[in-house]
C-alpha positions in Angstrom: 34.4 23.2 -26.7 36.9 26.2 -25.9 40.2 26.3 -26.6 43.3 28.4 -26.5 45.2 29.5 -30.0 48.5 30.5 -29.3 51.2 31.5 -32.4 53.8 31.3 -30.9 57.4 32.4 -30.8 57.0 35.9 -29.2 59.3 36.9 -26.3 57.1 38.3 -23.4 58.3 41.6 -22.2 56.7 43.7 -19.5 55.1 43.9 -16.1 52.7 41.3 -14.5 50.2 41.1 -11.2 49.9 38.0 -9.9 46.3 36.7 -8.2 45.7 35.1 -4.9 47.2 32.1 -4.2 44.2 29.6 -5.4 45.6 26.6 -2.7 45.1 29.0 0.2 41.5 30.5 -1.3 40.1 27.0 -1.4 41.1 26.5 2.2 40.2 29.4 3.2 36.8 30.2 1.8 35.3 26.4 3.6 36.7 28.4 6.7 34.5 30.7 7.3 32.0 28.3 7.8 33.4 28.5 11.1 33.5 31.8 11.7 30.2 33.8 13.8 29.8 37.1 11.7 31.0 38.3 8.4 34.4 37.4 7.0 35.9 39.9 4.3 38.2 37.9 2.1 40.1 40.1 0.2 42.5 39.0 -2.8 40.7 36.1 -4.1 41.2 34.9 -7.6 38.1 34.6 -9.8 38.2 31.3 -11.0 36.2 28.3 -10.9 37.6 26.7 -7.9 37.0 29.8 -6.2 33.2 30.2 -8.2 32.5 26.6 -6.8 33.5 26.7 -3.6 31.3 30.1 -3.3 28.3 28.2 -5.0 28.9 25.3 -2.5 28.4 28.0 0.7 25.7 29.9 -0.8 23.9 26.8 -1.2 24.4 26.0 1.8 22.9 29.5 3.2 25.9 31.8 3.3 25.3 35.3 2.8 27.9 35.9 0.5 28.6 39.8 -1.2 31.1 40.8 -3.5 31.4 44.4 -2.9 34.2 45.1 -5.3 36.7 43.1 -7.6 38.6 40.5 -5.5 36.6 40.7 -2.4 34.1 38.5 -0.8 32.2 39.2 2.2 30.7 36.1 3.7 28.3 35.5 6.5 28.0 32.1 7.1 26.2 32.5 10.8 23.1 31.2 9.6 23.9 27.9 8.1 22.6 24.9 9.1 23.2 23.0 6.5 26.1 19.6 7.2 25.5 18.0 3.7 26.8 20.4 0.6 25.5 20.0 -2.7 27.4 16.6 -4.1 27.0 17.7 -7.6 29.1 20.8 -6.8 31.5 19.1 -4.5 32.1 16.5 -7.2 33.0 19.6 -9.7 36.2 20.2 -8.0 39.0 18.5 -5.6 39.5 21.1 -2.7 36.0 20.7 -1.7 37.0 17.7 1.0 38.6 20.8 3.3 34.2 21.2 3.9 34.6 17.9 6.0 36.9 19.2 8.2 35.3 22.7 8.3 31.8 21.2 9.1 33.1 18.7 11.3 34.3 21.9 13.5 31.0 24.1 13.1 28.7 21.2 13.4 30.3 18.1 14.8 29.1 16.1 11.9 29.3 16.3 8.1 27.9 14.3 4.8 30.2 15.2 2.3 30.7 13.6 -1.3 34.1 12.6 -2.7 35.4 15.2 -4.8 36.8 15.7 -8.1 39.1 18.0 -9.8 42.2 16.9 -11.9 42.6 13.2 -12.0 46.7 12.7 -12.7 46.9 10.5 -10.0 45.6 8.3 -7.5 45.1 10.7 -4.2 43.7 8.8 -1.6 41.7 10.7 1.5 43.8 8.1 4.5 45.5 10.7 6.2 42.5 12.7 6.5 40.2 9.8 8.2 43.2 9.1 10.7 43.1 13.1 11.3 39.2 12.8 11.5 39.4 9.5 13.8 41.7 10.8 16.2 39.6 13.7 17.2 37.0 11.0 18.1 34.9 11.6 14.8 33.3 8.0 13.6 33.5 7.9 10.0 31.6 5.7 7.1 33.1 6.1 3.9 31.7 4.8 0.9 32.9 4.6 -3.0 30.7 8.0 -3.0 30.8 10.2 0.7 32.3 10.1 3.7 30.5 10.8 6.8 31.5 12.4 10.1 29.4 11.9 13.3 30.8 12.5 16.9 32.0 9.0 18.6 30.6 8.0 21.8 33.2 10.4 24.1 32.8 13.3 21.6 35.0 14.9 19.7 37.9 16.3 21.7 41.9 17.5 20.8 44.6 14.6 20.2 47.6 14.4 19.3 48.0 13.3 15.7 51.3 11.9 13.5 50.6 11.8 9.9 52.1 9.2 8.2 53.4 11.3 5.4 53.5 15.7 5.2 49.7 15.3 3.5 48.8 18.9 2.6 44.9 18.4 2.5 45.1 16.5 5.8 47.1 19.3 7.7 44.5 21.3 6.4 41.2 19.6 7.3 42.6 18.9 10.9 43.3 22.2 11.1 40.3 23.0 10.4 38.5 20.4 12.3 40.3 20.9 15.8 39.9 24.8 15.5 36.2 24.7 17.7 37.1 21.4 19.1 38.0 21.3 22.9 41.3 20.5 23.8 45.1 21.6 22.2 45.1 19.7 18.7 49.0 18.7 17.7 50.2 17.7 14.2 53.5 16.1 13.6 54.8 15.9 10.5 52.8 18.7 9.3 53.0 19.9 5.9 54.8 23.7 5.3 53.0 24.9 2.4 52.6 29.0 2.0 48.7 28.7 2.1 48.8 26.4 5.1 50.6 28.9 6.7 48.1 31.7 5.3 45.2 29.3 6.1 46.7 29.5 10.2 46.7 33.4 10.2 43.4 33.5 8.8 41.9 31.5 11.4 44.4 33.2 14.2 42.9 36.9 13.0 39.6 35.7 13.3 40.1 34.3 16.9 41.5 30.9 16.6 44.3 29.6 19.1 46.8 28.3 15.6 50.6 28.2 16.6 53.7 26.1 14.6 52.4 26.9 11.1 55.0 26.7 8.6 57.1 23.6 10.8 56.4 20.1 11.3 54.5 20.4 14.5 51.2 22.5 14.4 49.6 23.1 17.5 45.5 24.3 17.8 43.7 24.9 21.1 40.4 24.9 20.6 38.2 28.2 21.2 34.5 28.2 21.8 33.8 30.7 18.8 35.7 32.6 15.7 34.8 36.4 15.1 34.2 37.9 12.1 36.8 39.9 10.5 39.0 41.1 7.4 42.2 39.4 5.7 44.0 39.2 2.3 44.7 36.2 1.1 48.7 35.7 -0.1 50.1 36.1 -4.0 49.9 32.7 -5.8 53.2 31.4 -5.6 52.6 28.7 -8.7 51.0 31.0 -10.8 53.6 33.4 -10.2 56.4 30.1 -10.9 54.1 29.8 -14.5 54.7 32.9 -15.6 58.3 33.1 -14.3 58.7 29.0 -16.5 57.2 31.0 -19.3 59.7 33.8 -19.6 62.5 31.1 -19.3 61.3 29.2 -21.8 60.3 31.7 -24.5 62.9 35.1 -23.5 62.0 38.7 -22.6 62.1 40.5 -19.6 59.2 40.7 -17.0 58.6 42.2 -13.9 56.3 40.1 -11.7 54.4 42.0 -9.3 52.6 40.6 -5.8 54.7 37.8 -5.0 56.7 37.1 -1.9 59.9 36.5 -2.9 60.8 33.8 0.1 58.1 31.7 -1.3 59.6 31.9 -5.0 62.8 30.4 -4.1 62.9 27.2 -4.7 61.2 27.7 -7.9 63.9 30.9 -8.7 66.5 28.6 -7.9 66.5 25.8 -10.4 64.9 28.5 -13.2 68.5 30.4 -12.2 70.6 27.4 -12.8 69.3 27.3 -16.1 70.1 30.2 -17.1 67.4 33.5 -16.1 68.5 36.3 -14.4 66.7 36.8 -11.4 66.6 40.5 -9.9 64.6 40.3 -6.2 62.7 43.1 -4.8 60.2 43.6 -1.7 57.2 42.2 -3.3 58.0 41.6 -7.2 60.7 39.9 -8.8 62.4 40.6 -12.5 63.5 38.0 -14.8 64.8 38.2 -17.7 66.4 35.2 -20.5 68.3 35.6 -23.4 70.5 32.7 -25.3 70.4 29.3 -24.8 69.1 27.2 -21.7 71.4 25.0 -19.5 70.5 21.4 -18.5 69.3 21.4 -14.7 68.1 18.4 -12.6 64.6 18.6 -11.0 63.3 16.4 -7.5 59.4 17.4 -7.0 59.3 17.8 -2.8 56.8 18.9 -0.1 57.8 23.0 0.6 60.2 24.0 1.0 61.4 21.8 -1.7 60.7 22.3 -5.5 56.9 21.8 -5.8 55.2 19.2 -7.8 52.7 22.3 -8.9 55.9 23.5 -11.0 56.6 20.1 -12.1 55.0 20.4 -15.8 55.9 23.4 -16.5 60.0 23.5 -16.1 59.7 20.4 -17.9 58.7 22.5 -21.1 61.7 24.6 -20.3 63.9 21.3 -19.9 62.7 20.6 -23.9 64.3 24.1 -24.9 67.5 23.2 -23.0 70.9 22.0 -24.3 72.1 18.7 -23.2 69.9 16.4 -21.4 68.1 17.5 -17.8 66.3 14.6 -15.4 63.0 15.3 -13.8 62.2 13.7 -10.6 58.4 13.5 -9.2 58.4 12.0 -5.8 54.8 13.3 -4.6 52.8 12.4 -7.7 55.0 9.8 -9.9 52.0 9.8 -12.3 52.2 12.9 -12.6 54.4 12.7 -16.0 51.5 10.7 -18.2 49.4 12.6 -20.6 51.4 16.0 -20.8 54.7 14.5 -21.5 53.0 12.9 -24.5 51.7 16.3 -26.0 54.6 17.9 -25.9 56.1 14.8 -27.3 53.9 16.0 -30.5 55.3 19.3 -30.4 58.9 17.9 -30.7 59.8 17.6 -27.4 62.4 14.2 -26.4 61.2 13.0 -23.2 62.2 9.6 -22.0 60.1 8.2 -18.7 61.2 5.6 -16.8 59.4 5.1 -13.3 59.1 8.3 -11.6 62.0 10.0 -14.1 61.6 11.6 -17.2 64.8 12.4 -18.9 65.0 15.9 -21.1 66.8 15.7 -24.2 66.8 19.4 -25.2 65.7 20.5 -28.5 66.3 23.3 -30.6 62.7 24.4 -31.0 59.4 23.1 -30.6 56.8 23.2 -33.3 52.8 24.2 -33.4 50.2 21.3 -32.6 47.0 20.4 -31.6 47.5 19.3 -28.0 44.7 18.4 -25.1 45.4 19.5 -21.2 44.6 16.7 -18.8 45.3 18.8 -15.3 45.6 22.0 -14.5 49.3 22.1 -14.0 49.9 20.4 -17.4 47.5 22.6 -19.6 49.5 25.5 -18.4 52.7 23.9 -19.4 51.1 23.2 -22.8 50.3 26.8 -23.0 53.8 27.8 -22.2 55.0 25.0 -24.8 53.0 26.7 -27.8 54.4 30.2 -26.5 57.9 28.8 -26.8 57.0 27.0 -30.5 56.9 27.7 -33.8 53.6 28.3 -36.0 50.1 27.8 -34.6 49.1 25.9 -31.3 45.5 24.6 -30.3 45.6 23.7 -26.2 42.5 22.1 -25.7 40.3 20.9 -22.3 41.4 24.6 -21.1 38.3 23.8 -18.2 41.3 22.2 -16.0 43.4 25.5 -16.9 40.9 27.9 -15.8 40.2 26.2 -12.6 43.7 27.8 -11.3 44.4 30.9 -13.9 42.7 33.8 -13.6 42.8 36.2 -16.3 45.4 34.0 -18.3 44.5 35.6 -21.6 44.5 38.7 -20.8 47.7 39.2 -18.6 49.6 36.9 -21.6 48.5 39.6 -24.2 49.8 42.4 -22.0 53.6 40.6 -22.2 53.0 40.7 -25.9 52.1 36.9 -26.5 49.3 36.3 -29.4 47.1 34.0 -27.5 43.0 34.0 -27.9 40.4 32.0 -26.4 38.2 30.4 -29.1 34.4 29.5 -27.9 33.3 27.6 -30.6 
């Protein structure tokens, strides 16, 4: 099984390009199975969500090109297909945004429940009430969910979600898109990539307004056009990096980020001591001396995001005094990770849905397993930061969201190496 060795205790120093943003490829790549012609994607990461989610259309009957490094053309007029692969589906947890993407080409869709990282319970509610609302009839089982029209048809409604779900802003979105009628969402979530997901669709011919508030509004249009569009800089990968030079020193210039999105990531890694230097579309930081305490809530954007969660805690461990980390989206969240770095040295105390930091002056080299993709990042910024030898392990939930990690790591001066065996 493959795993990461990392010696750590290396400042990173240099310049960085950060990939698309993986949330708003795996929205947008089940999208253009409503678009008529061919859709050039452009910016798309290459990793396995991405890979799967390409696999998923193809089998389906896409056409699907990749005519140069980080663009995919894809030409999903001829499918016919409402019922993807359920092997593949199950390989990764974006693949329910196909139910709300079929239900919009097709009316109908057979979709398996899908896997991915398993840090907490995420249950699918939000996206039957979307589905129901439109006038969908659904039957979901321990296994699928399926999606037939109800006895009036599908048609636009006006729909409250009972809490900002990002999945189920997306997959109404994507639902109401080719459904008659205006579509509204209340209490919409404000992510980046929904808000990338709604321009997409709007340069392709869709009728998406309110993206980026709390109410969304989508009048349906008989058909999408084919067209061109670049998906948006990965604002967590970009926050990874950012946690990694916080926690470990140097000076790096990040390159391909939107620095509106960064904020409230920048913010808290500010308070703790980085230096922060903005620009158009990269931001330098740079950390030298000790850390400062800092208190963290996890919130739905524009708050700090549970996707950064893991990996300021690491930077928590290497702070004086004692920080308090809040997850309100996920409180499971803190199980399995928190325990690895406890083995590295780490002083984490959980109670509920709070761990309390008690900063350390260094963390040490282990043997340490990732359980989600968040968390094996933070255990790679973790052996960065420690002393002697680390072994991350389970680096398949890593590379679902990382592209290139190795490489761009290397080329800030860290010794990190992927071992195959």
């Amino acid at each position: 099984m493959a795993k990461y060795e990392i010696n750590g205790g290396k400042p990173l120093n240099g310049t960085i390009t950060i990939s698309g943003a993986k949330n708003a490829a795996v929205a947008i790549l089940p999208a253009a199975l409503l678009v008529h012609g061919v859709c050039r994607i452009e910016n798309v990461p290459n990793i396995s969500d991405t890979c799967i989610m390409l696999g998923i259309l193809k089998q389906m009957g896409a056409q699907i090109e990749y005519p140069e490094p980080g663009v995919v053309e894809i030409d999903c007029s001829s499918v016919q297909c409402s019922e993807p692969d359920g092997d593949l589906v199950k390989k990764m947890r974006a693949s329910y945004y196909l139910m709300g993407a079929l239900l919009g080409r097709f009316g109908k869709a057979h979709v398996a429940l899908p896997g991915g990282c398993n840090f907490a319970s995420r249950p699918i509610d939000q996206h039957i009430k979307g589905f129901l609302a439109l006038g969908a009839e659904v039957d979901e089982t321990e296994d699928y969910v399926a999606l037939t029209p109800g006895e009036e048809g599908l048609r636009g409604q006006r729909i409250c979600l009972d809490m900002a779900s990002v999945g189920a802003t997306i997959n109404i979105m994507l639902a109401a898109t080719l459904i008659p009628g205006q579509t509204v969402i209340e209490n919409a979530a404000k992510e980046p990539h929904i808000v990338d997901l709604a321009n997409f669709l709007n340069t392709m011919g869709a009728r998406v307004s309110g993206a980026g508030t709390d109410t969304m509004k989508i009048r349906g249009v008989n058909c999408l056009h084919g067209g061109t569009y670049a998906i948006i800089p990965d604002q967590i990968e970009a926050g990874t990096y950012m946690a990694a030079v916080t926690a470990v020193g140097g000076n790096v210039l990040v390159q391909n980020v939107i620095p509106k999105h960064m904020e409230c990531i920048t913010n808290k890694l500010q308070e703790m001591g980085a230096k922060i230097i903005n620009y158009d579309d990269s931001i330098r930081i740079i950390r030298s001396g000790r850390l400062r305490q800092t208190t963290v809530k996890t919130r739905p954007y524009p708050g700090f995001p549970t996707d950064m969660q893991a990996q300021v805690c690491v930077c928590m461990s290497l702070a004086g005094g004692i920080s308090r980390l809040t997850e309100s989206v996920y409180e499971t969240r803190f199980f399995g990770y928190c325990t690895e770095l406890e083995s590295m040295g780490a002083k984490i105390s959980i109670n509920g849905k709070t761990a309390t930091v008690s900063g350390v002056e260094k963390l040490r080299g282990a043997t340490v397993c990732a359980h989600d993709l968040r968390a094996g990042a933070a255990l790679v910024i973790a052996g960065l930061a420690a002393e002697g030898t680390t072994y991350v392990e389970h680096i398949h939930f890593i590379e679902r969201g990382y592209e290139d990690l190795v490489e761009k790591l290397t080329s800030l001066g860290a010794d990190i190496r992927r071992l195959d065996n």
